[in-house]
N, C-alpha and C positions, 0 to 999 in steps of 0.2 A: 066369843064365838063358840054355838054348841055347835058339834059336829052329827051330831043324835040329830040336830033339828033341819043340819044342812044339808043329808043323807037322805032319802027316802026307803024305805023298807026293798022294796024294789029293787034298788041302785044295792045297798047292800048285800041282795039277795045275789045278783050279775057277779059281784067282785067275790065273793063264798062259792059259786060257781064255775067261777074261772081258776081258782086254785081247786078244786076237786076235781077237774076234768085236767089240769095239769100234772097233778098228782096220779091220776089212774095211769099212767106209763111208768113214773121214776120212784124210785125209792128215798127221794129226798123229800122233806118237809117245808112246804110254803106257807111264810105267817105276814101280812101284809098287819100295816100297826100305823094308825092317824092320830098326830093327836094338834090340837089350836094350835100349841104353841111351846117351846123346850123349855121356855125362860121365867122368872116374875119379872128379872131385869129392870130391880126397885134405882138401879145407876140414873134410869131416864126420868123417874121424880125429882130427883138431886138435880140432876144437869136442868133441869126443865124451870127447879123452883130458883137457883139461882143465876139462870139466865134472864128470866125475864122481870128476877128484883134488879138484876143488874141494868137492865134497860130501862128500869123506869128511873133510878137513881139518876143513870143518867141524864135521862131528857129531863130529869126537877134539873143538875146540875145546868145543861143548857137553856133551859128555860130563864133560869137566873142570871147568866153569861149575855143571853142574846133579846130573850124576851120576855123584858120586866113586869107584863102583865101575865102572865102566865105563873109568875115565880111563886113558889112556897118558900116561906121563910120558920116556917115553925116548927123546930126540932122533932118534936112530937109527931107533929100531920106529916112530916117525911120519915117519919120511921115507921107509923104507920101502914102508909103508901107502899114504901116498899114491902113491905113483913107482908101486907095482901098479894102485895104482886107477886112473891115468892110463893103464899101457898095456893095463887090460880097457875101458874106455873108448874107448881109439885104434881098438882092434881089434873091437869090436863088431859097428859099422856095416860091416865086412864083413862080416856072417854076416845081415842084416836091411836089405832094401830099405826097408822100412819107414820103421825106426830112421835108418839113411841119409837119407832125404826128408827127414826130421823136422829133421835137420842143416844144410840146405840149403836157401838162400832161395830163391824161386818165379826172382825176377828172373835166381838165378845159372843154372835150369836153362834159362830161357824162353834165354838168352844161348847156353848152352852146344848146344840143339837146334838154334836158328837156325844156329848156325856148324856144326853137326855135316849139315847138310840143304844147306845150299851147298857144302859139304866134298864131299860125296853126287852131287851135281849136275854136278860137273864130274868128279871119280871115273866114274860113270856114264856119260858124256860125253851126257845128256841133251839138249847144247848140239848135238849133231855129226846135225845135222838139215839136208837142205837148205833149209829154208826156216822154220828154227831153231822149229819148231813142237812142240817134245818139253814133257811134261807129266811132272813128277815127285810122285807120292804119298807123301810120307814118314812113318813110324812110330818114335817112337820110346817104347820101351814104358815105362821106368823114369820116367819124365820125365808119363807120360800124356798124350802130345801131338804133334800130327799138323799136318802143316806142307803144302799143296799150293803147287808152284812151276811157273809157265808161264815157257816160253822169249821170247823178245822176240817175234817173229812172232805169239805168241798173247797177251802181256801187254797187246798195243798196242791187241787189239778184245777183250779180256776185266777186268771190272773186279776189283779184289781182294773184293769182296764177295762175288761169285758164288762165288770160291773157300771164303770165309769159311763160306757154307752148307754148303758141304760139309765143312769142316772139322766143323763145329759136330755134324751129323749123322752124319762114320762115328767121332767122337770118344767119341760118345753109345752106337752099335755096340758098339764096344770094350766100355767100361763094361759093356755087358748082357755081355762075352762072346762076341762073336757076331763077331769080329775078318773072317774068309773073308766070311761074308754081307756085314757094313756095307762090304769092303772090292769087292767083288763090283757092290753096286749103285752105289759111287763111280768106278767106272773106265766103269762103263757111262753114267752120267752124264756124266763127263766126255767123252765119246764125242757124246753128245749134243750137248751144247754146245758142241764144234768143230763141228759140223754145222752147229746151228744161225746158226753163226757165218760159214759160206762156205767151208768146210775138209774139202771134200769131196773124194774119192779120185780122181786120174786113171788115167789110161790107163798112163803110165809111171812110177806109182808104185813104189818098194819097200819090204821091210820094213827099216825102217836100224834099228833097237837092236830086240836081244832080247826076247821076249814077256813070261819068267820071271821072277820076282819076286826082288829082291833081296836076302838076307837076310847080316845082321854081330852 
């Protein structure tokens, strides 16, 4: 999945523009950051190649128990058999996200975003704020889940709940489709809620991190 390809310039252009017009009031920093996917989560070639040796092993074993015309008997052509069934198996789950998920416990992916969003964080230098107020929206598509991170200057008067709604809401977005828009009225909210919070823009403010949306 390219996100360059699934973006249009346009669409880009809407979400760089909704963090600049929420930025012209507050003194925090909005860094919105997309990427396909957190994980290689090579677990689901494994599970993949010997689940489906193991089903073919089986139905040779059944095929011999139940139905004798069917049955292989040649050491050889059932190790064969299986050792292919195992590597269209391995190989699958790359060709189907799907199929991939289905391989792949929730806890491994919920693990592998968190770490791939902190990764993100300091990659982005989100942190490199004078008065460490930088706000990160993360996307990570494969995974279906969206992670917001406040810097310390804003984690201090912001509770994780507040972020929690918004999670829950441009999460919901997505799901419809609607990734630009739910992403659109979360950064402006976020905007919001710095505001609300005393994090209003000075006289010598500047822009420290880039408006553009980050895409991997």
């Amino acid at each position: 999945m390219s996100l360059r390809k699934t973006f249009t310039d346009a669409e880009l252009e809407r979400i760089k523009a909704a963090v600049r017009q929420a930025e012209a009031t507050i003194s925090g920093e909005i860094v919105p950051v997309m990427v396909s996917k957190s994980g290689y989560y090579t677990i689901a070639n494994y599970k993949g190649s010997l689940w489906v040796g193991f089903m073919v092993f089986a139905f040779i074993v059944v095929c011999d128990r139940f139905i004798p015309s069917l049955a292989v008997y040649d050491p050889l052509l059932i190790f064969l058999l299986v050792l292919l069934a195992g590597v269209v198996g391995g190989v699958a789950p790359n060709f189907s996200d799907d199929l991939r998920r289905m391989l792949v416990t929730q806890r491994h992916m919920d693990h592998a975003t968190r770490q791939r969003a902190e990764n993100a964080f300091l990659e982005q230098e989100v942190f490199n704020t004078r008065h460490r107020t930088g706000i990160m929206i993360f996307i990570s598509f494969f995974e279906h889940e969206v992670i917001i991170m406040g810097d310390q200057g804003i984690s201090k008067v912001v509770e994780q709940k507040v972020w929690d709604r918004l999670v829950q809401d441009l999460t919901a977005q997505i799901r419809k489709g609607k990734t630009v828009e739910g992403l659109e009225t979360t950064i402006k909210r976020c905007g919001e809620i710095l505001l609300e919070k005393g994090f209003k823009k000075t006289a010598d403010d500047v822009n420290e991190l880039r408006d553009d949306v980050r895409l991997d």
